[in-house]
Kinemage of the C-alpha trace (Angstrom):
@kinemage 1
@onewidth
@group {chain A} dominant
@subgroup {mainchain}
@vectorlist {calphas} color= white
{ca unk a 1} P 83.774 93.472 118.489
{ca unk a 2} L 84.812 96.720 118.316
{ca unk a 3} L 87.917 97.341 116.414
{ca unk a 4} L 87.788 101.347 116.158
{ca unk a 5} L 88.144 104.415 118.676
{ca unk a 6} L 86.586 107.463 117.823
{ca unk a 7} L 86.827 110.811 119.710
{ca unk a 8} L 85.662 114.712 118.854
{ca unk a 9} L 88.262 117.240 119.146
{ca unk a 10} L 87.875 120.850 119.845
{ca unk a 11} L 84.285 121.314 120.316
{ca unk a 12} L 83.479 118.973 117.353
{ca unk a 13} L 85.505 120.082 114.405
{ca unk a 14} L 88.137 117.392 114.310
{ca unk a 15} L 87.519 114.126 114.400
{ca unk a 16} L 89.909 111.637 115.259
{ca unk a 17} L 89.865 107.800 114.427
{ca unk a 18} L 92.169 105.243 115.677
{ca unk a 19} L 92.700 101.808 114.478
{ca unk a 20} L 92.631 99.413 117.491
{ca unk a 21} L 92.649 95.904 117.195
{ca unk a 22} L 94.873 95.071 119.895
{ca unk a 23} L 97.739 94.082 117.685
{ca unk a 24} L 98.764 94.899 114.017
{ca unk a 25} L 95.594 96.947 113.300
{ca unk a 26} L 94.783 94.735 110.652
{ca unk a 27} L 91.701 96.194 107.931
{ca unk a 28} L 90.084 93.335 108.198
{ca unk a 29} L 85.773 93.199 107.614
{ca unk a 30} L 85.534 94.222 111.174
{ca unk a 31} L 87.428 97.376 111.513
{ca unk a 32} L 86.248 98.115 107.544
{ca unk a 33} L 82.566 98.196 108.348
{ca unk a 34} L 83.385 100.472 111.610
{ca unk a 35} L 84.667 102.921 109.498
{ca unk a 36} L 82.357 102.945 106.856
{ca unk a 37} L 79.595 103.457 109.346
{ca unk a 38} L 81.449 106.111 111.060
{ca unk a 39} L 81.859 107.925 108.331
{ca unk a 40} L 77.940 107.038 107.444
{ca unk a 41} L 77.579 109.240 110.397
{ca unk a 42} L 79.448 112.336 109.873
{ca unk a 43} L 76.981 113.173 106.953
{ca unk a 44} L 74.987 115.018 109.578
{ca unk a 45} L 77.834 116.788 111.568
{ca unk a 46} L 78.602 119.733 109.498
{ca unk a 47} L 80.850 120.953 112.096
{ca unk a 48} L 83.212 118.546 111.211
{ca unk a 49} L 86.235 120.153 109.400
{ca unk a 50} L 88.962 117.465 109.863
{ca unk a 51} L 89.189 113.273 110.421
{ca unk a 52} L 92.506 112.234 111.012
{ca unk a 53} L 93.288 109.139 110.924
{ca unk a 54} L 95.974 106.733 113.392
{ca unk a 55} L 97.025 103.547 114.644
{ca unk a 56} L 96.763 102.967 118.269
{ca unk a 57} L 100.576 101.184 119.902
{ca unk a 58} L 103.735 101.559 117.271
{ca unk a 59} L 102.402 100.759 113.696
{ca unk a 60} L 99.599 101.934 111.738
{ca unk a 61} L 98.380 98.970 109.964
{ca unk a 62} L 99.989 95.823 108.632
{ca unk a 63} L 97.286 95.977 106.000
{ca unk a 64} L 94.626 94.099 105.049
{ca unk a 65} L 93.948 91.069 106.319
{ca unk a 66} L 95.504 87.992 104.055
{ca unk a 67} L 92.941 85.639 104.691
{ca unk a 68} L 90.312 87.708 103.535
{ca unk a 69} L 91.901 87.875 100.025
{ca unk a 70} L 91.000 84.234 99.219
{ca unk a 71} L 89.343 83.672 95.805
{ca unk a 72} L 85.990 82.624 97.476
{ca unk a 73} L 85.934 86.418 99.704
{ca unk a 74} L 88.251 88.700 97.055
{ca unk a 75} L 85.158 90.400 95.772
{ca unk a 76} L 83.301 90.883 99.598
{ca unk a 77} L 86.740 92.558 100.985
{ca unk a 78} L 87.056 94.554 98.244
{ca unk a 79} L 84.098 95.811 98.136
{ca unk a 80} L 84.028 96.449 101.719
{ca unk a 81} L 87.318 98.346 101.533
{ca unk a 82} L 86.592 99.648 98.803
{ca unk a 83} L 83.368 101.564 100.135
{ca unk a 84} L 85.735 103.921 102.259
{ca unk a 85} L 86.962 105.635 99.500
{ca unk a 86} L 84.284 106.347 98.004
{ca unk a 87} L 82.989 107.643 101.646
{ca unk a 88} L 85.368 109.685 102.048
{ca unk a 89} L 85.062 111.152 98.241
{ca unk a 90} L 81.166 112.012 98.940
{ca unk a 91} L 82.223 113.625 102.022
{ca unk a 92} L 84.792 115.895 101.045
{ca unk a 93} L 85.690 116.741 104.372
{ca unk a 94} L 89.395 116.591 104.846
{ca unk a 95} L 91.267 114.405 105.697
{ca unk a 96} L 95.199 113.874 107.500
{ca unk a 97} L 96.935 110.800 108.646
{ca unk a 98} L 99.471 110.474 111.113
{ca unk a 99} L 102.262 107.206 110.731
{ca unk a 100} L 103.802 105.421 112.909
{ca unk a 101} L 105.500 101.316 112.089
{ca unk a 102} L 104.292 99.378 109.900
{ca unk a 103} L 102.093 100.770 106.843
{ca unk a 104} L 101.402 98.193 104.230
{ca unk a 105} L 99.101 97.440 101.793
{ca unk a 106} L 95.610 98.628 102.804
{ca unk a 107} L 97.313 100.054 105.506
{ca unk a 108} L 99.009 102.419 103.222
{ca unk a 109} L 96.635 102.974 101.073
{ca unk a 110} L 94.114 104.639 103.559
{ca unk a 111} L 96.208 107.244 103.981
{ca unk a 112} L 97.280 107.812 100.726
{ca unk a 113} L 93.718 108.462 100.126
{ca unk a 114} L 93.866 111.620 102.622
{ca unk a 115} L 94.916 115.201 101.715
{ca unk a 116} L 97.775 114.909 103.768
{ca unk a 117} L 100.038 112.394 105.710
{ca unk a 118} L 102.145 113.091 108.693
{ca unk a 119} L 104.747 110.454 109.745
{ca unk a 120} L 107.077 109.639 112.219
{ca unk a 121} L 111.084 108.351 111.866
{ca unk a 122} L 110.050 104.563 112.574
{ca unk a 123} L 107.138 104.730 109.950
{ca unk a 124} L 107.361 101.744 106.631
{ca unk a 125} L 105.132 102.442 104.048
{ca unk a 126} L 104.613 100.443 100.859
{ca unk a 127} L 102.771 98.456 98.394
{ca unk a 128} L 103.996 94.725 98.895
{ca unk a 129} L 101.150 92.903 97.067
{ca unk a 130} L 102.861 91.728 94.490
{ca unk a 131} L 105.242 89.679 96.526
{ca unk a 132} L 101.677 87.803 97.073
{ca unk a 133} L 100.783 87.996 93.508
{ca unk a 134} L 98.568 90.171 93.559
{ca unk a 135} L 98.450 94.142 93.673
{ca unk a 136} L 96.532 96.820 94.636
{ca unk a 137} L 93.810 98.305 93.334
{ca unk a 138} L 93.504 101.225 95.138
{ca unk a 139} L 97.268 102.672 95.024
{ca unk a 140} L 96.965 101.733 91.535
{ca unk a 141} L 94.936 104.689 90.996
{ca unk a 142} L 95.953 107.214 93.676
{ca unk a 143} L 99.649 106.808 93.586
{ca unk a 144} L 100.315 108.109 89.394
{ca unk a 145} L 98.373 110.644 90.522
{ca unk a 146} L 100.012 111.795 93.963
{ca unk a 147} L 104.063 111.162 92.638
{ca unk a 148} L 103.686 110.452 89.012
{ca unk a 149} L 103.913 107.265 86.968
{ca unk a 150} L 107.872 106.605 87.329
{ca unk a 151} L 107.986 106.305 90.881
{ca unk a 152} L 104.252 104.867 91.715
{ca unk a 153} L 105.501 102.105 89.314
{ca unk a 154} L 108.656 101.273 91.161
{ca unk a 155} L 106.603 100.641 94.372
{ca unk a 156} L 103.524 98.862 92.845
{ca unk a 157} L 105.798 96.617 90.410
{ca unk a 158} L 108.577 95.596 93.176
{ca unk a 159} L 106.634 96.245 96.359
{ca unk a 160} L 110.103 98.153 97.582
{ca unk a 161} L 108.847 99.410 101.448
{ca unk a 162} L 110.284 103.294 101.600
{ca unk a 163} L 110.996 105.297 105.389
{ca unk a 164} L 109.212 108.484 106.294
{ca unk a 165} L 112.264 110.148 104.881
{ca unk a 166} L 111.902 108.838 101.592
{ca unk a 167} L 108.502 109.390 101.133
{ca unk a 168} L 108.864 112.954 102.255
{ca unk a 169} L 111.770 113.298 99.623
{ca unk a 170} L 109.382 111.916 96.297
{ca unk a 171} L 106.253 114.524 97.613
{ca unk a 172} L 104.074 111.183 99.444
{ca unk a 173} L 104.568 112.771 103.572
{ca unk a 174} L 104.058 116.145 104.256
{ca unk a 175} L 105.646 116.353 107.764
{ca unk a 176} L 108.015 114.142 109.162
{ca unk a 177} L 108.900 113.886 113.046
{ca unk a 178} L 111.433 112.498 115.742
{ca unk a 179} L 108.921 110.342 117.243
{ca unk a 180} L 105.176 109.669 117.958
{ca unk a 181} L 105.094 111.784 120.285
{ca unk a 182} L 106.951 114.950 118.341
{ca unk a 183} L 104.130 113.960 115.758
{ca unk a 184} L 101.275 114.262 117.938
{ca unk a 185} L 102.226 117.974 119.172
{ca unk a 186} L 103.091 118.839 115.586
{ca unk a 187} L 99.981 117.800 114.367
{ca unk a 188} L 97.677 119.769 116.988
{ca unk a 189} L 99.824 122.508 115.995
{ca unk a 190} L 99.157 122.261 112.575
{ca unk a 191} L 95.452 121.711 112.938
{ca unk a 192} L 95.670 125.120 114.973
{ca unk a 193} L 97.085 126.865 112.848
{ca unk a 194} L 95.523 125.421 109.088
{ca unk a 195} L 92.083 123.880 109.956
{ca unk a 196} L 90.048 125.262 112.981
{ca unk a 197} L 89.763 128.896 112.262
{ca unk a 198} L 87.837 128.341 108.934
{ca unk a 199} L 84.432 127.453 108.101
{ca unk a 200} L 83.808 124.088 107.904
{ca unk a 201} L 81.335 124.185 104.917
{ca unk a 202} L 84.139 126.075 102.828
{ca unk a 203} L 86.582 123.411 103.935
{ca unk a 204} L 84.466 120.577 101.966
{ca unk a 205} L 83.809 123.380 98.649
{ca unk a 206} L 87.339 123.681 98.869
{ca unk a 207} L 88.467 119.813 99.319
{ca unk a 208} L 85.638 119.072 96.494
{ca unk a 209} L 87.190 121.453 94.079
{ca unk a 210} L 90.972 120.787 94.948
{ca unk a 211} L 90.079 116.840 94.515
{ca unk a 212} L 88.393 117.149 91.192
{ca unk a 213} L 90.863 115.013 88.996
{ca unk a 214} L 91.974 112.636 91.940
{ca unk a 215} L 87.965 111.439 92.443
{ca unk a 216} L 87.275 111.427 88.671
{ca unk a 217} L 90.008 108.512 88.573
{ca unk a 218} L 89.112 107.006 91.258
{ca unk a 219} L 85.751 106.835 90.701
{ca unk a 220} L 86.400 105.531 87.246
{ca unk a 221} L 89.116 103.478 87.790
{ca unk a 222} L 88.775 101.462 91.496
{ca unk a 223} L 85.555 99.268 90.110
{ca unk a 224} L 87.585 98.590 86.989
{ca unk a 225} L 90.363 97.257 89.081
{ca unk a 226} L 88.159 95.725 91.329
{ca unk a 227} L 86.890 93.461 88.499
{ca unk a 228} L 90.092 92.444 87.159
{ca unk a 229} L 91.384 91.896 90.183
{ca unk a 230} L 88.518 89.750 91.219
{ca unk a 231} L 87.257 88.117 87.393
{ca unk a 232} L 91.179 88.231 86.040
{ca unk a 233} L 93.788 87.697 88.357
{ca unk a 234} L 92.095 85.355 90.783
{ca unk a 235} L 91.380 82.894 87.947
{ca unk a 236} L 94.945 82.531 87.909
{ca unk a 237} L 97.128 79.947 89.888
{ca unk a 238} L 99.173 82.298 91.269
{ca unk a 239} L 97.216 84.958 93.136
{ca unk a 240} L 95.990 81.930 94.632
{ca unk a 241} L 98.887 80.356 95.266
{ca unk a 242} L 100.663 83.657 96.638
{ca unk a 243} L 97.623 83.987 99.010
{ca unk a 244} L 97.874 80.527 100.369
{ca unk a 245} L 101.534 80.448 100.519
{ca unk a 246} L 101.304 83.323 102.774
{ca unk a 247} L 98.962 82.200 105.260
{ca unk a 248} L 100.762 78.301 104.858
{ca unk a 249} L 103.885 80.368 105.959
{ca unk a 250} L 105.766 78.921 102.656
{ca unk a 251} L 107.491 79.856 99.996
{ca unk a 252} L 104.722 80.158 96.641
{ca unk a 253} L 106.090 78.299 94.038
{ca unk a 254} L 105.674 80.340 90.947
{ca unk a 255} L 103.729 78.196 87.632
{ca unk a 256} L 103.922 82.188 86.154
{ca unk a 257} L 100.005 81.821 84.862
């Protein structure tokens, strides 16, 4: 089942991904593994100088999906997700998402991987693991380092969900728009005007160099996370119970160990 639209934008140097799973765009093993092997594939298209990244209908992504965070497939979805950031690092071609809805979780954390984000009026974006009991390995990492520690720790330790406005205001969104569709002309505009008249090799030297600190920590960092997140917190009773609770449709009751 394919999960993932993929189309090549004037004459090959931007490519654009959508997430398309008919409803929430969830990042579940499916749509993960399409991406991964798409971006398997642009290791031989040097013309490439852009991927920008979307969710087909009115929200980006919900996140990741909830059942795959069970104790018993933690470590496989990480992993998986996992794997497309350090894609994208090896790549070093760059990379610019465009929000609309709903961006949560793993849904927000794709794009705060890119080098720049683009969002809409109706666009959510936060880091509501916790409310699950867990959190996220991922903006963990990539969050100190795009907004600094104050404000990366008042989304990862209370899950708060900010507008386009607000993440525009704390240096998160580069652009924001009216609407979708204000979004999509501003973003061909921009790709016009900042991406297609230079050299695509220099565009990866350049994303490489400018990218330095942000993949040393990530590449150091993500597989510790991973394995606390996986060999620590999912020992305890309530990741698990936060996770079940959630797809119970309950309340999790709390035993705070």
């Amino acid at each position: 089942m394919q999960k993932l639209k993929v189309e090549f934008l004037y004459d090959n140097a931007v490519a654009r991904v959508i997430l398309d799973d008919g409803k929430a765009n969830i990042l579940d093993a499916i749509m993960m593994r399409g991406i991964t092997d798409f971006l398997v594939s642009l290791k031989e298209k040097n013309e490439v100088k852009l991927i920008t990244f979307e969710g087909a209908g009115n929200n980006f992504s919900f996140g990741a999906s909830v059942a795959e965070h069970t104790k018993d497939k933690a470590a496989e979805m990480l992993e998986g997700f996992h794997k497309i950031f350090f894609m994208l690092i090896n790549l070093h071609i760059p990379t610019l998402a465009k929000l609309s809805g709903q961006c949560l979780g793993g849904g927000f954390e794709l794009p705060l991987a890119c080098n720049f984000i683009f969002a809409d009026k109706t666009a959510k974006m936060g880091q509501p693991e916790i409310l699950l009991g867990v959190f996220a390995p991922p903006a963990s990492v990539i969050l100190p380092l795009k907004i600094g520690n104050a404000r990366a720790e008042e989304l990862l330790i209370t899950g708060k969900i900010i507008s386009a406005d607000e993440a525009k205001s704390i240096g998160l969104v580069n652009e924001v728009y009216e609407d979708k569709a204000a979004m999509d002309a501003g973003s061909d505009e921009w790709i016009k005007k900042n991406i297609l008249g230079k050299s695509a090799s220099s565009l990866r030297f350049a994303t490489r160099a400018a990218r330095a600190s942000f993949d040393f920590f990530m590449l150091k960092h993500l597989p510790e996370f991973a394995d606390m997140y996986v060999n620590e917190m999912m020992e305890t009773h309530d990741s698990n119970e936060g996770i079940n609770a959630f797809i119970e449709k309950r309340k999790p009751v709390w035993r705070n160990c």
